[in-house]
N, C-alpha and C positions, 0 to 999 in steps of 0.2 A: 494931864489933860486926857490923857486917851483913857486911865479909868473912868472918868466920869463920860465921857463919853460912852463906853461899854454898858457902865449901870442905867444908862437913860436908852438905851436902844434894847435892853435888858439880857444882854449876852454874858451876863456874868452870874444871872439864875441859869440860866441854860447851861454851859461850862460843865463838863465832866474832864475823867481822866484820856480818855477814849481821843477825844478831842484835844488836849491839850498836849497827848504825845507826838499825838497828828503833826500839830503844828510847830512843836519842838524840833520835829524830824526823829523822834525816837519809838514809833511805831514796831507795833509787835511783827507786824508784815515786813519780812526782808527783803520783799521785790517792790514797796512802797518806796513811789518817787517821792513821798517826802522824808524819806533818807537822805538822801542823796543831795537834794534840793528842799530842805525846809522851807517853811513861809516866814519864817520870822526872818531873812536872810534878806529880803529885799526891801526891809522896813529901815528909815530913821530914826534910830532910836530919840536922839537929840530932837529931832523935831515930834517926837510923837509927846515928849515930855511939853514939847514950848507952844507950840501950834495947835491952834483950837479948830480950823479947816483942816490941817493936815489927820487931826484924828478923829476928828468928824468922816473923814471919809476913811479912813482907817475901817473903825468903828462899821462904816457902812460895809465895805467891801470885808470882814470878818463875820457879819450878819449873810452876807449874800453866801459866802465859803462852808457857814455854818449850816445853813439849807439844805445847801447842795451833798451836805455832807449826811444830815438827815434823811434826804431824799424829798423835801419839802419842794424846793428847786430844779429845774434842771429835765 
Protein backbone atom coordinates (compact mmCIF):
# COMPACT_ATOMS: atom_id res chain seq x y z
CA UNK A 1 0.00 0.00 0.00
CA UNK A 2 2.34 2.60 1.03
CA UNK A 3 4.15 2.30 -2.53
CA UNK A 4 1.34 3.20 -4.33
CA UNK A 5 0.56 5.58 -2.16
CA UNK A 6 4.19 7.34 -2.72
CA UNK A 7 3.79 6.83 -6.68
CA UNK A 8 0.34 8.88 -6.61
CA UNK A 9 1.53 11.72 -4.40
CA UNK A 10 4.72 11.46 -6.61
CA UNK A 11 7.50 11.10 -3.91
CA UNK A 12 9.23 8.30 -5.60
CA UNK A 13 10.20 10.72 -8.73
CA UNK A 14 11.42 12.91 -6.19
CA UNK A 15 13.60 10.28 -4.15
CA UNK A 16 17.29 10.70 -4.26
CA UNK A 17 20.17 9.28 -2.21
CA UNK A 18 20.56 12.32 -0.07
CA UNK A 19 17.09 11.66 1.24
CA UNK A 20 16.92 8.29 1.50
CA UNK A 21 20.03 8.02 3.92
CA UNK A 22 18.18 10.88 5.81
CA UNK A 23 15.56 8.79 6.49
CA UNK A 24 17.41 5.49 6.89
CA UNK A 25 19.40 7.48 9.74
CA UNK A 26 22.58 6.79 7.76
CA UNK A 27 23.38 10.37 6.99
CA UNK A 28 26.86 11.57 6.08
CA UNK A 29 26.44 14.25 8.99
CA UNK A 30 27.43 12.74 12.44
CA UNK A 31 25.83 15.31 14.50
CA UNK A 32 22.38 14.31 12.35
CA UNK A 33 19.47 13.58 14.67
CA UNK A 34 18.55 11.24 12.34
CA UNK A 35 21.38 9.05 13.44
CA UNK A 36 20.27 8.72 16.36
CA UNK A 37 16.58 8.74 15.73
CA UNK A 38 15.69 7.70 12.32
CA UNK A 39 12.31 8.23 10.78
CA UNK A 40 11.59 4.92 9.74
CA UNK A 41 11.69 3.89 13.58
CA UNK A 42 8.29 5.31 14.42
CA UNK A 43 6.58 3.56 11.34
CA UNK A 44 4.42 0.34 11.17
CA UNK A 45 5.76 -1.42 9.07
CA UNK A 46 2.74 -4.25 9.07
CA UNK A 47 0.24 -1.62 8.73
CA UNK A 48 2.08 0.51 6.10
CA UNK A 49 1.87 -2.89 4.07
CA UNK A 50 -2.09 -3.44 5.05
CA UNK A 51 -3.60 -0.12 5.64
CA UNK A 52 -4.52 2.05 2.80
CA UNK A 53 -5.32 5.46 5.51
CA UNK A 54 -2.58 4.44 7.43
CA UNK A 55 -0.15 5.11 4.23
CA UNK A 56 -2.21 7.58 2.88
CA UNK A 57 -1.15 9.58 5.64
CA UNK A 58 2.26 7.95 5.76
CA UNK A 59 2.69 9.08 2.30
CA UNK A 60 1.39 12.61 3.31
CA UNK A 61 3.33 13.35 6.24
CA UNK A 62 6.88 11.93 3.91
CA UNK A 63 5.70 14.57 1.30
CA UNK A 64 5.49 17.28 4.08
CA UNK A 65 9.29 15.84 5.54
CA UNK A 66 10.40 15.89 1.92
CA UNK A 67 9.72 19.82 1.64
CA UNK A 68 10.80 20.74 4.54
CA UNK A 69 13.83 18.95 3.57
CA UNK A 70 14.05 20.79 0.15
CA UNK A 71 13.34 23.85 1.75
CA UNK A 72 9.98 24.15 -0.07
CA UNK A 73 8.32 24.09 3.55
CA UNK A 74 8.99 25.41 6.62
Amino acid sequence: MIVVALWRRGLLRRLDGEKLRHFLGVARDPLALSRRYPMWRILSVPRLLVSPAYARATARWLEYRSNLYDGIEG
